[in-house]
N, C-alpha and C positions, 0 to 999 in steps of 0.2 A: 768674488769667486768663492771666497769662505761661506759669508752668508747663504750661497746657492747650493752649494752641499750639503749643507748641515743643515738647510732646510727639506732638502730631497730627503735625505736620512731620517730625520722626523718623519715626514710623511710617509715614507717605508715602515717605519717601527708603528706608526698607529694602524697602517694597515693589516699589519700583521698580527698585532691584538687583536682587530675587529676579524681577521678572518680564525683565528685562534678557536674560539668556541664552538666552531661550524664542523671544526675535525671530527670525524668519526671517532669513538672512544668515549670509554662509559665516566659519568661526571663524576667529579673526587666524592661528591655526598652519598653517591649511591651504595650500598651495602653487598659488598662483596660476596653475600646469599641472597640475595633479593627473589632468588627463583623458590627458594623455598619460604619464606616467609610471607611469598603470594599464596602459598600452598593453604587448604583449607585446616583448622588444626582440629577440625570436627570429624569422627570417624563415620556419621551419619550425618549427613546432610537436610537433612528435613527435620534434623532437632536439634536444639539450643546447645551448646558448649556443657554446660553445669545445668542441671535443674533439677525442682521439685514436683512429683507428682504426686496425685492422692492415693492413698492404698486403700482404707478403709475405717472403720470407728471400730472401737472394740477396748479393752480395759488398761487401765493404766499400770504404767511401770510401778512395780515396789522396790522403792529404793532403799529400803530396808534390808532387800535380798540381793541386792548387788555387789558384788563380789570384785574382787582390783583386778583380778585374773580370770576372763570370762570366753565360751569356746563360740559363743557364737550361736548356738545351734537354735536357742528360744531364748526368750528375756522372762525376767522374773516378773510377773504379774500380780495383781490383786486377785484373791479371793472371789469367785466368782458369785459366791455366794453372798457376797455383800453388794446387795442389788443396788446402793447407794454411788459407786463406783461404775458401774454397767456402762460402757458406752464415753466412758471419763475422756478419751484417748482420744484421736486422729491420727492415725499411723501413714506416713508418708515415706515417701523412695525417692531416696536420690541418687542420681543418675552421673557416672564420668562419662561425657559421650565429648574427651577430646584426646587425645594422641599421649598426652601424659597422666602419670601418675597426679591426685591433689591430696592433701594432707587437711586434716582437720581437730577437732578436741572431742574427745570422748571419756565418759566418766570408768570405763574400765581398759583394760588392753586385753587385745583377744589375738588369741592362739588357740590352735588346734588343728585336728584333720580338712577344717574349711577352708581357713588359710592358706596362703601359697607364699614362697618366699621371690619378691621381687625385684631384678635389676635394675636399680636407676641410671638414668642418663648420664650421671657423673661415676659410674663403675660398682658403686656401695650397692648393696642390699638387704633388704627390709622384707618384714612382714608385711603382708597386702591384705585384704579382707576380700573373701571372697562371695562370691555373687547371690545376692538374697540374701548374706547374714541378717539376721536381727544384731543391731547394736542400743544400749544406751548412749545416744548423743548430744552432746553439750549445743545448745543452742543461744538466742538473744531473742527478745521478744519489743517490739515497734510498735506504741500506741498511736494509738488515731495521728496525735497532736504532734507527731517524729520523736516521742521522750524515748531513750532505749533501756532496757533493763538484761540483762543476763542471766540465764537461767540452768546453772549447771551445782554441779556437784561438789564437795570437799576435795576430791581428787580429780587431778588431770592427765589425759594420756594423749598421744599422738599416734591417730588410726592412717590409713592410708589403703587409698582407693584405687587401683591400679586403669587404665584406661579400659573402656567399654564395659566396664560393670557398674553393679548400682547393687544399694543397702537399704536397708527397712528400719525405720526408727519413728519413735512417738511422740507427740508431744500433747501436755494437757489443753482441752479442748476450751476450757478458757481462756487461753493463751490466743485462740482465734477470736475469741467475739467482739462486740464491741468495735467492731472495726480496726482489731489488731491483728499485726502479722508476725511471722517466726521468717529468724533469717540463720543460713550458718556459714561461720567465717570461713574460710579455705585459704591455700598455697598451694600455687604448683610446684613440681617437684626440684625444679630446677630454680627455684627461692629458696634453695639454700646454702651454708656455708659448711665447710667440712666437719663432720661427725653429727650429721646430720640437724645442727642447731640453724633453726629461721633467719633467713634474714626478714632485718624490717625495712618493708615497703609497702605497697598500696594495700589494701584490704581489698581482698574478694568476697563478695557475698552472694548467696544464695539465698531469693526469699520464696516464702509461699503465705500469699494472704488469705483471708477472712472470706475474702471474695471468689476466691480459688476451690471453694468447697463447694460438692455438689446438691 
């Protein structure tokens, strides 16, 4: 009589685990925002998250005339009259086309009337740059063969892109040939830790190659 209950009881108890999973009710793994993280984090849909577009040829930065503290409004150029120079540049726009703020390195920090001051996600506020500045932008440069090189400035600054705008920056037009490309590092806004220092984790990048040019 013992052995027949206590096998009945087993048989109850595996039944009931196997009907267990069947229950209506969302599984322990699933993420208690799932509804928005299905969400698209693009504000346009028919374009890439982050990208590089071409803007145009035209003369190179002089980093001679750049300044730690810069508004934005034009970039220092070469002499135009030094025809040796002409055309040195590919000036490129990149584009924030997702939901948040990204952060990146630039050889000056800009302030001014163009600027706006922006809300992050975690409550802080920050300079943002605003739409079409010309900035000096620190970038990396990708040969043929994957070697990477870096290509910035004595000094570093942390610019910030506020979402659906985009900025105008140059890079030597050498820096494309040869079958190399220019890439720029990023962080979204909410990779970071309080007082607005980085955290480290994966590297985002942004490229525009060789091949990208019209």
């Amino acid at each position: 009589m013992f052995k027949q209950v206590s096998l009945r009881r087993m048989n109850s108890l595996v039944l009931s685990l196997m009907i267990l999973p069947l229950l209506p009710g969302r599984a322990p793994s699933e993420p208690s925002n799932s509804h928005s993280l299905r969400k698209d984090i693009r504000i346009s849909k028919r374009s890439p998250s982050v990208y590089i577009t071409f803007e145009g040829f035209g003369n190179a930065v002089d980093p001679a005339k750049t300044k730690m503290l810069e508004d934005g409004n034009a970039v220092k150029q070469l002499r135009k009259d030094r025809q040796e120079h002409l055309n040195e540049a590919v000036w490129l726009r990149l584009h924030n086309n997702t939901r948040w703020a990204i952060t990146f390195s630039s050889n000056s920090f800009y302030s001014g009337p163009r600027t706006i001051i922006y809300s992050l996600s975690d409550g802080s506020r920050a300079f943002g740059l605003g739409e079409g500045m010309k900035i000096d932008l620190q970038y990396s440069i990708e040969e043929a063969d994957g070697k990477r090189l870096e290509y910035s400035g004595d000094q570093s600054f942390g610019s910030l892109l506020p979402p659906g705008r985009s900025i105008v920056f140059s890079v030597l037009r050498e820096h494309l040939s040869n079958g190399r490309s220019v890439y720029v590092s990023f962080k979204f806004e909410w990779e970071r830790l309080e007082k607005g220092v980085t955290v480290r984790g994966p590297e985002h990048r942004m490229y525009f190659r060789a091949s990208d040019l019209p």
